[in-house]
Backbone as XML, in Angstrom:
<?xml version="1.0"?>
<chain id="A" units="angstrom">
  <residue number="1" name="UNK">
    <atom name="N" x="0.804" y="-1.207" z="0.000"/>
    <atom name="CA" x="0.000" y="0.000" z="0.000"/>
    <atom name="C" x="0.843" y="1.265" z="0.000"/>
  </residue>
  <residue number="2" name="UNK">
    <atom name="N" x="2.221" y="1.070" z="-0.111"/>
    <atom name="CA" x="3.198" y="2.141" z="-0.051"/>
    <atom name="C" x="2.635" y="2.797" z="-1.481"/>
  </residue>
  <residue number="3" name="UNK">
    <atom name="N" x="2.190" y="4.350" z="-1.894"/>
    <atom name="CA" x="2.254" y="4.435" z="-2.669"/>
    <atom name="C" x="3.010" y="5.047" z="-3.882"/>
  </residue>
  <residue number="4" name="UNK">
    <atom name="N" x="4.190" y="4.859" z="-3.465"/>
    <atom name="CA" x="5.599" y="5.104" z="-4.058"/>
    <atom name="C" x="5.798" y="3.881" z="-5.231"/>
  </residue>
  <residue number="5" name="UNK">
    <atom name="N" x="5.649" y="2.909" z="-4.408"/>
    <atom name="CA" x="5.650" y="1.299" z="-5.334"/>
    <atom name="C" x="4.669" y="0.524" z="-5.341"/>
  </residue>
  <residue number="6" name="UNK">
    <atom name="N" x="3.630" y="0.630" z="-4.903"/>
    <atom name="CA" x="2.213" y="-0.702" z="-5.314"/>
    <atom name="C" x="2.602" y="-1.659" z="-5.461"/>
  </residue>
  <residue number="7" name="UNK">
    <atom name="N" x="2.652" y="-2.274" z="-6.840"/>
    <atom name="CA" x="3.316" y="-3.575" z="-7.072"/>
    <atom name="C" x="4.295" y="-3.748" z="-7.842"/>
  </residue>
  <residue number="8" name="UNK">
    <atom name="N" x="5.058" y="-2.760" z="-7.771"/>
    <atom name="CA" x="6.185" y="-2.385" z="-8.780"/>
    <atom name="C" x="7.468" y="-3.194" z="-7.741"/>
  </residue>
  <residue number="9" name="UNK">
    <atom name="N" x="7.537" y="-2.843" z="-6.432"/>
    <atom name="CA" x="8.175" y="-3.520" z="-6.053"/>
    <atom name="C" x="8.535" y="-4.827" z="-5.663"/>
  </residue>
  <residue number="10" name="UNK">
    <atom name="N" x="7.514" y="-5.673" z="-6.092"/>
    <atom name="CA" x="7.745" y="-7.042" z="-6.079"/>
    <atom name="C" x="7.798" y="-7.347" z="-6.980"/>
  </residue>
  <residue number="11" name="UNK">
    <atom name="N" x="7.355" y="-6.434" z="-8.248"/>
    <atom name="CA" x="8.277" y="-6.927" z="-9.894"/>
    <atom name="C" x="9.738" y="-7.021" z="-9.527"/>
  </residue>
  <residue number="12" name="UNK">
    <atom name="N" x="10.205" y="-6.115" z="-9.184"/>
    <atom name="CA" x="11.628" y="-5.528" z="-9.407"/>
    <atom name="C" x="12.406" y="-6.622" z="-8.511"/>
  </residue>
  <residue number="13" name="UNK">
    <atom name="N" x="11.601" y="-7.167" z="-7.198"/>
    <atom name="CA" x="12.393" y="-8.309" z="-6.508"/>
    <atom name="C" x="12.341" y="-9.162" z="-7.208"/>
  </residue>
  <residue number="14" name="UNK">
    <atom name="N" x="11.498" y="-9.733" z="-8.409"/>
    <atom name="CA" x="11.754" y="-10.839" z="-8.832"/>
    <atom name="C" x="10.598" y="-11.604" z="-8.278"/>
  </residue>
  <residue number="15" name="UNK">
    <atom name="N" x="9.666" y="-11.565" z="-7.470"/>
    <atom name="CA" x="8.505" y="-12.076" z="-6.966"/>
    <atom name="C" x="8.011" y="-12.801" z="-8.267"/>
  </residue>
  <residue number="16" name="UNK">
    <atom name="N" x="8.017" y="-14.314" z="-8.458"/>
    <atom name="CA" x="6.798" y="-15.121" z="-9.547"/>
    <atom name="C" x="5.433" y="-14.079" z="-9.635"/>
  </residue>
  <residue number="17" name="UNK">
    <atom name="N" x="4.673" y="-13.869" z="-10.591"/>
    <atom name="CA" x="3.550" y="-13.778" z="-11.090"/>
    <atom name="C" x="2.658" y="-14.372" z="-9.562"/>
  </residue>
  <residue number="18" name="UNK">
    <atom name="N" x="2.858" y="-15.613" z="-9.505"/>
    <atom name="CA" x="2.046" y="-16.137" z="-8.740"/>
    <atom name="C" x="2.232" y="-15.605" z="-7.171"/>
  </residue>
  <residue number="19" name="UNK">
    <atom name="N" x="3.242" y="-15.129" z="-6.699"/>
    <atom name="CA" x="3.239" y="-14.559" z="-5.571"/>
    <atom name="C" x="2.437" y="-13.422" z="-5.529"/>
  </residue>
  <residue number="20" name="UNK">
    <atom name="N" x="2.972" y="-12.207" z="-6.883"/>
    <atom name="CA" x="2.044" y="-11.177" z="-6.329"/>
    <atom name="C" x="0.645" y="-10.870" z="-6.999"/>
  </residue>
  <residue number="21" name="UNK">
    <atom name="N" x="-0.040" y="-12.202" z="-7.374"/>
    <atom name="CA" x="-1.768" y="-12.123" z="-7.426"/>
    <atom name="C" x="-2.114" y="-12.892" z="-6.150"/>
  </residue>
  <residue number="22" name="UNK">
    <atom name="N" x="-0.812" y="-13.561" z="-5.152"/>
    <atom name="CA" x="-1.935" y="-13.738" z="-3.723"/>
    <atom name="C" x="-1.594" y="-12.727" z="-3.278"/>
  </residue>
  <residue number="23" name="UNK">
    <atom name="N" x="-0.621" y="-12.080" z="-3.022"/>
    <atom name="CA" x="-0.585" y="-10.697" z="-2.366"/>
    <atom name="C" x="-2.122" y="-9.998" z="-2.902"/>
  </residue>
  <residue number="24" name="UNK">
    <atom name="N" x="-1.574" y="-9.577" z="-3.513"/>
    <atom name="CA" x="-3.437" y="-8.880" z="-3.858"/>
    <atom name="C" x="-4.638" y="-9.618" z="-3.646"/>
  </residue>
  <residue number="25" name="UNK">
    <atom name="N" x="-4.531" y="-10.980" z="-3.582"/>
    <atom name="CA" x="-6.199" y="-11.636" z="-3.631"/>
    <atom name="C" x="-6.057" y="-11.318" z="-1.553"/>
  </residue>
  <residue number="26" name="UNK">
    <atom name="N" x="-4.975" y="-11.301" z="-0.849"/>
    <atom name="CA" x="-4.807" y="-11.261" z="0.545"/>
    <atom name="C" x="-5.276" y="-9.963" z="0.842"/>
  </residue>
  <residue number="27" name="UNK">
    <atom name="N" x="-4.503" y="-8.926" z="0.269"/>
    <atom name="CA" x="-4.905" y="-7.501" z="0.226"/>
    <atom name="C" x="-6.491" y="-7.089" z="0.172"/>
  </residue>
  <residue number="28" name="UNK">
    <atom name="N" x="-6.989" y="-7.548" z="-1.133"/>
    <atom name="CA" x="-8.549" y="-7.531" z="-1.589"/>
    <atom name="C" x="-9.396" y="-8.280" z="-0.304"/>
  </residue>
  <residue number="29" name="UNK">
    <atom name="N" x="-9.597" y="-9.523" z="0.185"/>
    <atom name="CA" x="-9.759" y="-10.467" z="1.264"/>
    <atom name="C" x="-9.648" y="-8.999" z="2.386"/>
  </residue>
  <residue number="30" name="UNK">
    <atom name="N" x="-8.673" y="-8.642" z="2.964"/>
    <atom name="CA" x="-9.053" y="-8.277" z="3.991"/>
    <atom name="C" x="-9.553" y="-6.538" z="4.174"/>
  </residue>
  <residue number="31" name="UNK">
    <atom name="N" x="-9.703" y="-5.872" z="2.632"/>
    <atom name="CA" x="-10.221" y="-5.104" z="2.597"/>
    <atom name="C" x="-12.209" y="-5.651" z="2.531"/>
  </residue>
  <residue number="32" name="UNK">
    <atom name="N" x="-12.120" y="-6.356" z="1.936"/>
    <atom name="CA" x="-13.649" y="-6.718" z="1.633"/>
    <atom name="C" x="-14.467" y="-7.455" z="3.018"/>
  </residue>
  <residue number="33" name="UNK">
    <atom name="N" x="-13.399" y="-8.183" z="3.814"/>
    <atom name="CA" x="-13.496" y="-8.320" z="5.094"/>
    <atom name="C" x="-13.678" y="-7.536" z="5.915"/>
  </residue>
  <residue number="34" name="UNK">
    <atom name="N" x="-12.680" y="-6.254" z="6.078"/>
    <atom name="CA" x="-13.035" y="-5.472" z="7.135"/>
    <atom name="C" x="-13.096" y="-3.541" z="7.182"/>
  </residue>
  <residue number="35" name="UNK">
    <atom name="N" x="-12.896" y="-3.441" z="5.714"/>
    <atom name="CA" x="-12.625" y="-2.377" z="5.489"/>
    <atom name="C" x="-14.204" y="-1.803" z="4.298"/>
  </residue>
  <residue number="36" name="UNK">
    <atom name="N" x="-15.126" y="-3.058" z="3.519"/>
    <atom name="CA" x="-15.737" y="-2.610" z="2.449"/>
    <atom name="C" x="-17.037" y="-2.104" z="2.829"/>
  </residue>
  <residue number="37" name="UNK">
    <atom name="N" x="-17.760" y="-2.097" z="4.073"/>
    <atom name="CA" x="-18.817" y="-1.797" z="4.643"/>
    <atom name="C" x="-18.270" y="-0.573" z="5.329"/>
  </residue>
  <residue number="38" name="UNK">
    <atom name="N" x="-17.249" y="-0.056" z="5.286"/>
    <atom name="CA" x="-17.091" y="1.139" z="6.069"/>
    <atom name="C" x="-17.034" y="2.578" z="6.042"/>
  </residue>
  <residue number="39" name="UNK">
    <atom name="N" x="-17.976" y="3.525" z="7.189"/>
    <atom name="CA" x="-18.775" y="4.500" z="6.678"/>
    <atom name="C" x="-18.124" y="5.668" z="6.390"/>
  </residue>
  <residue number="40" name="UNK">
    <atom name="N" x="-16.630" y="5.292" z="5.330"/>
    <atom name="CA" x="-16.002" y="6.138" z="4.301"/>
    <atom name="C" x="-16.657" y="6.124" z="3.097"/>
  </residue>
  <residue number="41" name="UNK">
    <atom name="N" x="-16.759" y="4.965" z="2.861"/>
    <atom name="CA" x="-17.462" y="4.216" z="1.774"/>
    <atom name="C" x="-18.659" y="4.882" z="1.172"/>
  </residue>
  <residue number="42" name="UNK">
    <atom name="N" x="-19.283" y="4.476" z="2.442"/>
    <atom name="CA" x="-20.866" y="4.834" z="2.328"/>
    <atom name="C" x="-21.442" y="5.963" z="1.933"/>
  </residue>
  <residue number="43" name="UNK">
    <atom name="N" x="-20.432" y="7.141" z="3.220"/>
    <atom name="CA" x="-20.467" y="8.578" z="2.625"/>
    <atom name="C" x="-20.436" y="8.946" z="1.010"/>
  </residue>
  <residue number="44" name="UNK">
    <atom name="N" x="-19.687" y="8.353" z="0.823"/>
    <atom name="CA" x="-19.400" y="8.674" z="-1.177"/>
    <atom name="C" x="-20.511" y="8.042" z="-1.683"/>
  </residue>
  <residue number="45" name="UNK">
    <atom name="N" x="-21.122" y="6.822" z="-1.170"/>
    <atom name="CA" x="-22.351" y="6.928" z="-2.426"/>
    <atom name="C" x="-23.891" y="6.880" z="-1.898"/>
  </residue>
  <residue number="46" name="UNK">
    <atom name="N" x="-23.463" y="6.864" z="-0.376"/>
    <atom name="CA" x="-25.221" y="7.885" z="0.050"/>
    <atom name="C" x="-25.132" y="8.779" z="-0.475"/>
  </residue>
  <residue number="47" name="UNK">
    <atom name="N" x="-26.945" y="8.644" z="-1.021"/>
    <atom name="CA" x="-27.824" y="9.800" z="-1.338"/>
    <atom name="C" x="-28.766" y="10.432" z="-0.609"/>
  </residue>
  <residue number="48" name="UNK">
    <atom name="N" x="-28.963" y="11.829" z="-0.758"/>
    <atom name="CA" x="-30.085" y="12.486" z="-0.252"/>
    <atom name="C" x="-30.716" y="13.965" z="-1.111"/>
  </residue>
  <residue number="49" name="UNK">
    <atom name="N" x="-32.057" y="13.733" z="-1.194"/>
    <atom name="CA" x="-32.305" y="14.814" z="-1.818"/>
    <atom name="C" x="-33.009" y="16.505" z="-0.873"/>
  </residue>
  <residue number="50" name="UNK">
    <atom name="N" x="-31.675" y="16.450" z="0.104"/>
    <atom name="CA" x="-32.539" y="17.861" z="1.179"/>
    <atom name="C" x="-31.497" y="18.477" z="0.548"/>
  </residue>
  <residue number="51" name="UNK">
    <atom name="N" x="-31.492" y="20.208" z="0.473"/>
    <atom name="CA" x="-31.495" y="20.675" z="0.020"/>
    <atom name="C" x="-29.790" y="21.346" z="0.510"/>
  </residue>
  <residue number="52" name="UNK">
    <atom name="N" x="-29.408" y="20.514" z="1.864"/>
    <atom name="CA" x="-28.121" y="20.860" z="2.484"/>
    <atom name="C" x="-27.214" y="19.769" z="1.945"/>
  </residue>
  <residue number="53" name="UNK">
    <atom name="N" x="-27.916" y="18.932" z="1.020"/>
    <atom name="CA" x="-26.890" y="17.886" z="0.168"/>
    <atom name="C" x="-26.960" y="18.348" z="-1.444"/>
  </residue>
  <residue number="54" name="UNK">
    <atom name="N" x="-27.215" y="19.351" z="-1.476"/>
    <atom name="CA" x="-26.948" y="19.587" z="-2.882"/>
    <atom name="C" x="-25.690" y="19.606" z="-4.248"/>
  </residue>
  <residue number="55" name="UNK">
    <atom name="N" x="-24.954" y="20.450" z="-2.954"/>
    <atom name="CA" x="-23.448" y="20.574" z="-3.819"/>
    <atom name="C" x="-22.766" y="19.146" z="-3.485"/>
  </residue>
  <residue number="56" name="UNK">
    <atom name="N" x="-23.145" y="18.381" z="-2.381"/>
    <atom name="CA" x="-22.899" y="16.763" z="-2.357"/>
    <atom name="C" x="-22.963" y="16.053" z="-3.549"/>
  </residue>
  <residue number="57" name="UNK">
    <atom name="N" x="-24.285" y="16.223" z="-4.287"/>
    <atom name="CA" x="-24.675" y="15.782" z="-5.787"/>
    <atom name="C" x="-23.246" y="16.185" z="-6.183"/>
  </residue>
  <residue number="58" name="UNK">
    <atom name="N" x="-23.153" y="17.176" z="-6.648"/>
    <atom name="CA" x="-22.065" y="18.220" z="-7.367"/>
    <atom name="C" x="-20.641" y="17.249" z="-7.458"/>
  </residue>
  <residue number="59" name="UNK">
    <atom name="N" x="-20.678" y="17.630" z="-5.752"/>
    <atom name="CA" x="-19.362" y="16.906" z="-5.782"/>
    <atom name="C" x="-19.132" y="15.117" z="-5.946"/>
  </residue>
  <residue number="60" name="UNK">
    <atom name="N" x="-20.040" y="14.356" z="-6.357"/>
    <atom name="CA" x="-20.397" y="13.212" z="-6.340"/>
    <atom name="C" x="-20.676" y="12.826" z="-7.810"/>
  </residue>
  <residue number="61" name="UNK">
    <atom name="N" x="-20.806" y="13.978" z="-8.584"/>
    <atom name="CA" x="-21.272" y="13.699" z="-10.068"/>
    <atom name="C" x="-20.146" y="12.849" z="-10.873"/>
  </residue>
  <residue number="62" name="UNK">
    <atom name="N" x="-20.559" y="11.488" z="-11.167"/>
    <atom name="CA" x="-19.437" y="11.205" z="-12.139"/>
    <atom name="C" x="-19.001" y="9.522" z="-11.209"/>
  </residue>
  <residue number="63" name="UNK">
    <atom name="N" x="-19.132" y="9.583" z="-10.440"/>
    <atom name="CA" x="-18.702" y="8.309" z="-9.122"/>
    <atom name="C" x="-18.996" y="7.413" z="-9.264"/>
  </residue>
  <residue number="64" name="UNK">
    <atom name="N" x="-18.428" y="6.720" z="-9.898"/>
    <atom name="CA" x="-19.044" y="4.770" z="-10.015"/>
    <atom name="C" x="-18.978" y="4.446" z="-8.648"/>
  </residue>
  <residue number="65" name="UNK">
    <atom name="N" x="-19.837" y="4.053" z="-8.240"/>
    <atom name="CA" x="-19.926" y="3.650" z="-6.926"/>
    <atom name="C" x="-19.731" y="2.289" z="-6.809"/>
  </residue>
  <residue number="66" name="UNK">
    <atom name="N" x="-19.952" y="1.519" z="-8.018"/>
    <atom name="CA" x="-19.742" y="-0.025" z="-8.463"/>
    <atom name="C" x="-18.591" y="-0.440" z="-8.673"/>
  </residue>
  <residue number="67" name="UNK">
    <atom name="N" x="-17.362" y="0.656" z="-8.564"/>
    <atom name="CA" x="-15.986" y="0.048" z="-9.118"/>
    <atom name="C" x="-15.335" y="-0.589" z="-7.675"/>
  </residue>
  <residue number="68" name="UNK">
    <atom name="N" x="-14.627" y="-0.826" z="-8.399"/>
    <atom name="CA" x="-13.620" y="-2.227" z="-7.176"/>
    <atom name="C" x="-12.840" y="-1.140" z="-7.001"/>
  </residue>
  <residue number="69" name="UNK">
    <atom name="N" x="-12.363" y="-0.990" z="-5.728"/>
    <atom name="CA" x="-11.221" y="0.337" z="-4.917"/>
    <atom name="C" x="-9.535" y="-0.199" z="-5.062"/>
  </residue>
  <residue number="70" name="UNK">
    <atom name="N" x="-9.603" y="-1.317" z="-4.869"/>
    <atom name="CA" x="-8.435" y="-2.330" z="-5.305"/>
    <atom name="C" x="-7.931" y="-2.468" z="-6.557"/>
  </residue>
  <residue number="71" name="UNK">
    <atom name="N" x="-8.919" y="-2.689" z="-7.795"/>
    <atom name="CA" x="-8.391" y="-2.446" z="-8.999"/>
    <atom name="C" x="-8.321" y="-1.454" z="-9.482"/>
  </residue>
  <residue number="72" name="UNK">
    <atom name="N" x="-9.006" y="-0.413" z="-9.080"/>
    <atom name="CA" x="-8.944" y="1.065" z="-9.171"/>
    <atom name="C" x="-7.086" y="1.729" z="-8.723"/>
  </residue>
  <residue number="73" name="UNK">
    <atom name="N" x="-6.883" y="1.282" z="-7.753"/>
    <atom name="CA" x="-5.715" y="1.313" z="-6.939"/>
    <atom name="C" x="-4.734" y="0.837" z="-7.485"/>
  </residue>
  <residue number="74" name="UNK">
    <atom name="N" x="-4.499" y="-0.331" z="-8.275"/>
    <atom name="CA" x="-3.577" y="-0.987" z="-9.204"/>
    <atom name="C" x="-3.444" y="-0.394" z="-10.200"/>
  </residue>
  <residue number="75" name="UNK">
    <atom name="N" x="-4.635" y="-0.140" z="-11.288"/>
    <atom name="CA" x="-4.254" y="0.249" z="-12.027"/>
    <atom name="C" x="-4.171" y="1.081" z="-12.419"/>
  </residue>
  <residue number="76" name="UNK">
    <atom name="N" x="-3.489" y="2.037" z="-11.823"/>
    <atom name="CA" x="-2.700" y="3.081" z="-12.024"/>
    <atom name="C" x="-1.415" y="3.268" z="-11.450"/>
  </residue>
  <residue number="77" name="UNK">
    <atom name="N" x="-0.535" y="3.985" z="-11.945"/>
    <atom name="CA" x="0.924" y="3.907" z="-11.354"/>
    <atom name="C" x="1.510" y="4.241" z="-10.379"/>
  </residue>
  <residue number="78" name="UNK">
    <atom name="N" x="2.652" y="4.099" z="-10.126"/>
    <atom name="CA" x="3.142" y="4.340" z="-8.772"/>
    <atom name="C" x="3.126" y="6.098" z="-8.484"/>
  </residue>
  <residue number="79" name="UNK">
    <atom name="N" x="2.469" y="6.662" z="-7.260"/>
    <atom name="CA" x="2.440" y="7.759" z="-7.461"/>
    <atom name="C" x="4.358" y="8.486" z="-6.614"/>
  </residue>
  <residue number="80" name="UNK">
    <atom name="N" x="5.024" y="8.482" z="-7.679"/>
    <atom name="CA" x="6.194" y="9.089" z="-7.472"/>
    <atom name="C" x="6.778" y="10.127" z="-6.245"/>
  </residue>
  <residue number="81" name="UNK">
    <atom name="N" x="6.068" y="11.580" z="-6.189"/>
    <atom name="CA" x="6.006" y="12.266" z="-5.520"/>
    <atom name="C" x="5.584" y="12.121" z="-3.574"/>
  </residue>
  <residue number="82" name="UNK">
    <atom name="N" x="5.157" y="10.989" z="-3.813"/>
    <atom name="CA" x="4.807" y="9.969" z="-2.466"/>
    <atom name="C" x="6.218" y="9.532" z="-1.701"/>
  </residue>
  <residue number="83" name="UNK">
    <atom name="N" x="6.397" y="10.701" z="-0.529"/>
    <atom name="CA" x="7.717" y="10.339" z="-0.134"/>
    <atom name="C" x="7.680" y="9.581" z="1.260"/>
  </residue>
  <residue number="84" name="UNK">
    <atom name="N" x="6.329" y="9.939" z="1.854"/>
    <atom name="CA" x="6.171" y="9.667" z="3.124"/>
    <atom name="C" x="4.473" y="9.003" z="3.228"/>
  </residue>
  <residue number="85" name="UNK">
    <atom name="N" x="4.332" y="7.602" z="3.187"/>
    <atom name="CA" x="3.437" y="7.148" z="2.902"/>
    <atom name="C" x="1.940" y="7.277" z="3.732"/>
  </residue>
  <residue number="86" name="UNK">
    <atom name="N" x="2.109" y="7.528" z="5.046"/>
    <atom name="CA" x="1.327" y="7.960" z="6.326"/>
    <atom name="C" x="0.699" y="9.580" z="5.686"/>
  </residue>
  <residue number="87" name="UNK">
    <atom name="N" x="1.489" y="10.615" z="5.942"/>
    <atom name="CA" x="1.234" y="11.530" z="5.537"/>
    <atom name="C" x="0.262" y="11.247" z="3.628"/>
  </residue>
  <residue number="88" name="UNK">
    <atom name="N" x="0.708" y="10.662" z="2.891"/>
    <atom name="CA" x="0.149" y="10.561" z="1.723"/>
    <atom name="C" x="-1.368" y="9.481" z="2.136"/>
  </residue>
  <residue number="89" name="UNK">
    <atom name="N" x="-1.549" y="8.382" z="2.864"/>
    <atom name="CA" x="-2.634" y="8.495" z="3.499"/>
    <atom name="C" x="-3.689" y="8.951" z="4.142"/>
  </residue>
  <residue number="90" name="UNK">
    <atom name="N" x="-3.265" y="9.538" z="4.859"/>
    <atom name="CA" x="-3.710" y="10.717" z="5.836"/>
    <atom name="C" x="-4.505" y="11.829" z="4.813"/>
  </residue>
  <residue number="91" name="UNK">
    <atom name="N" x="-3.836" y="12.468" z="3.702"/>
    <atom name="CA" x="-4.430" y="13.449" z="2.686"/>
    <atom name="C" x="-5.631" y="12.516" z="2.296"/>
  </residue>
  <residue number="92" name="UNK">
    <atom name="N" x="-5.581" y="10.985" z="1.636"/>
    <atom name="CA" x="-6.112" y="10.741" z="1.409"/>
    <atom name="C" x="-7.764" y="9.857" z="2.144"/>
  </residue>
  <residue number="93" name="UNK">
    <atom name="N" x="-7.534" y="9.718" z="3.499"/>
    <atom name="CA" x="-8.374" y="9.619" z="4.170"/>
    <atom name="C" x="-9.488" y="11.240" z="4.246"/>
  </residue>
  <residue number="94" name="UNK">
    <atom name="N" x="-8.924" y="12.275" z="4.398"/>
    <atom name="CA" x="-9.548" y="13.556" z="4.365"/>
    <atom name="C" x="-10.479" y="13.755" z="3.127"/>
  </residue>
  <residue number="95" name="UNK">
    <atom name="N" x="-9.842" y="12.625" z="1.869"/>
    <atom name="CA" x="-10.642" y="13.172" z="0.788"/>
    <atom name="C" x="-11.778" y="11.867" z="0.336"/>
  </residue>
  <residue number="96" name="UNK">
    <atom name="N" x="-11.727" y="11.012" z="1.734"/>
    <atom name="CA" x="-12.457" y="9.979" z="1.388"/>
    <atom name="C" x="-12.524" y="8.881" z="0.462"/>
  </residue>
  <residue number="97" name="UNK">
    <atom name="N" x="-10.875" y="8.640" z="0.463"/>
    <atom name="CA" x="-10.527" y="7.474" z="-0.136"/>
    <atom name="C" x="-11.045" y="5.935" z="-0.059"/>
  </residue>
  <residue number="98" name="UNK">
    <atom name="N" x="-10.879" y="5.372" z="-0.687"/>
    <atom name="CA" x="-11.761" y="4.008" z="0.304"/>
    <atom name="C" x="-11.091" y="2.908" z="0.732"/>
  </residue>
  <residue number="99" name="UNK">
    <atom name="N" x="-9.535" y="3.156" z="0.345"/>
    <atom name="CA" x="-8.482" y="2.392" z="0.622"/>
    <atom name="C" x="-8.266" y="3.006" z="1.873"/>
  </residue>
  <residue number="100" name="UNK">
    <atom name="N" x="-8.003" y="4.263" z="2.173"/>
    <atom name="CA" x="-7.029" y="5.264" z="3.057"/>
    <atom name="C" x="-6.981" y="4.672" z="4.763"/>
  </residue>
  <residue number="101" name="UNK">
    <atom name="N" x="-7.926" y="4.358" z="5.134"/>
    <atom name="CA" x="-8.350" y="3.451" z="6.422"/>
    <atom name="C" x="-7.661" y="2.362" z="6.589"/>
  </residue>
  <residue number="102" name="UNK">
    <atom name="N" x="-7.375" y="1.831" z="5.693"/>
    <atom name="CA" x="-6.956" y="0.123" z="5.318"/>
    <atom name="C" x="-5.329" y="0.546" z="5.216"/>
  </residue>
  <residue number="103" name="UNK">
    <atom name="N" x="-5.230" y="1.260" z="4.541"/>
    <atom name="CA" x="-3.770" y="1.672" z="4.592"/>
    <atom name="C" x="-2.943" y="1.990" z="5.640"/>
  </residue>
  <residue number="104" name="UNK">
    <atom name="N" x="-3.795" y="3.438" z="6.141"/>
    <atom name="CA" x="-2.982" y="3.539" z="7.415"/>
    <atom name="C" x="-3.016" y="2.700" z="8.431"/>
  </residue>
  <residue number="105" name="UNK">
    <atom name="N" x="-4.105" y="1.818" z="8.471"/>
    <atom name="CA" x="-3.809" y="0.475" z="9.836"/>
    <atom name="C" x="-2.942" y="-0.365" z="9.840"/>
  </residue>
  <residue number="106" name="UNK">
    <atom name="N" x="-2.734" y="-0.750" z="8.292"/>
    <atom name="CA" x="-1.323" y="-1.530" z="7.925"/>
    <atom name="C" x="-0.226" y="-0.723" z="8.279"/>
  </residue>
  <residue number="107" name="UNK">
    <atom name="N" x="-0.032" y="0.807" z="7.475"/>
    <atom name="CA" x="0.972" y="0.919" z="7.121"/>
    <atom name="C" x="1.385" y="1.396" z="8.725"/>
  </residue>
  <residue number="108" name="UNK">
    <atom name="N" x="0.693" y="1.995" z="9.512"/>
    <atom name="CA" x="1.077" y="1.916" z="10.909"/>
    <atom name="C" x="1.191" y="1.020" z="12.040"/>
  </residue>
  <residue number="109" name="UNK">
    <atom name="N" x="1.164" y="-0.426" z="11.516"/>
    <atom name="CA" x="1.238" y="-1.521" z="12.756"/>
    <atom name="C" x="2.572" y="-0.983" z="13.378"/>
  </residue>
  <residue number="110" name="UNK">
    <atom name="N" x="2.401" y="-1.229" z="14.435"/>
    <atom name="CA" x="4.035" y="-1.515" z="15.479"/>
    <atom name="C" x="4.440" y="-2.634" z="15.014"/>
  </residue>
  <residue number="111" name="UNK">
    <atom name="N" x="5.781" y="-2.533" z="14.608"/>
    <atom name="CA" x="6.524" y="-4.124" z="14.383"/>
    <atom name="C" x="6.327" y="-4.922" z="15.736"/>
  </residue>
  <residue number="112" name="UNK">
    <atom name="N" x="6.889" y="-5.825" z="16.111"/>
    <atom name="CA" x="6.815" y="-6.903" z="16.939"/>
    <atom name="C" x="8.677" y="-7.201" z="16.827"/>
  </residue>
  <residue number="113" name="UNK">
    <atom name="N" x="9.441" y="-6.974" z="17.856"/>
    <atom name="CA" x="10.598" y="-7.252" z="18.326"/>
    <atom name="C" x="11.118" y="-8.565" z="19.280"/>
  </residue>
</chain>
């Protein structure tokens, strides 16, 4: 979930094909497990028609609400400028990402010594 390298970096180790589609089917699994019902989510594709959700429409116009957040997330490239992956989470939790939750819980575990 670093998004400097996605899955660029287990090309570059040399990782089989087959290693990194379980990485992702593991990744996908425990987003859809514990992250796909969650009310980041929801916010982006509840609707309401009162009149204090209007520019909501606005800002909502255009939103597949049906796309997969995971393949959405793959396929596209490594975002370069991503130096500090927390902080590049963090922006993206604010803008209601649907990964961004899932990310920072990983990307902030405490190691284990």
């Amino acid at each position: 979930l670093h998004p400097r390298y996605k899955t660029t970096y287990f090309t570059r180790q040399g990782w089989p094909t087959e290693w990194i589609d379980n990485a992702t089917a593991l990744l996908r699994a425990e987003y859809e497990k514990r992250y796909s019902g969650a009310s980041i989510t929801e916010s982006i594709t509840e609707r309401h028609d009162t009149p204090d959700n209007f520019f909501k429409h606005i800002d909502d116009y255009g939103l597949d609400d049906k796309s997969d957040p995971i393949d959405n997330w793959l396929s596209t490239g490594p975002i370069r400028t991503a130096q500090d992956p927390l902080t590049w989470w963090s922006g993206m939790l604010a803008d209601n990402h649907p990964l961004a939750a899932m990310a920072l819980d990983i990307l902030s575990a405490p190691g284990k010594f």
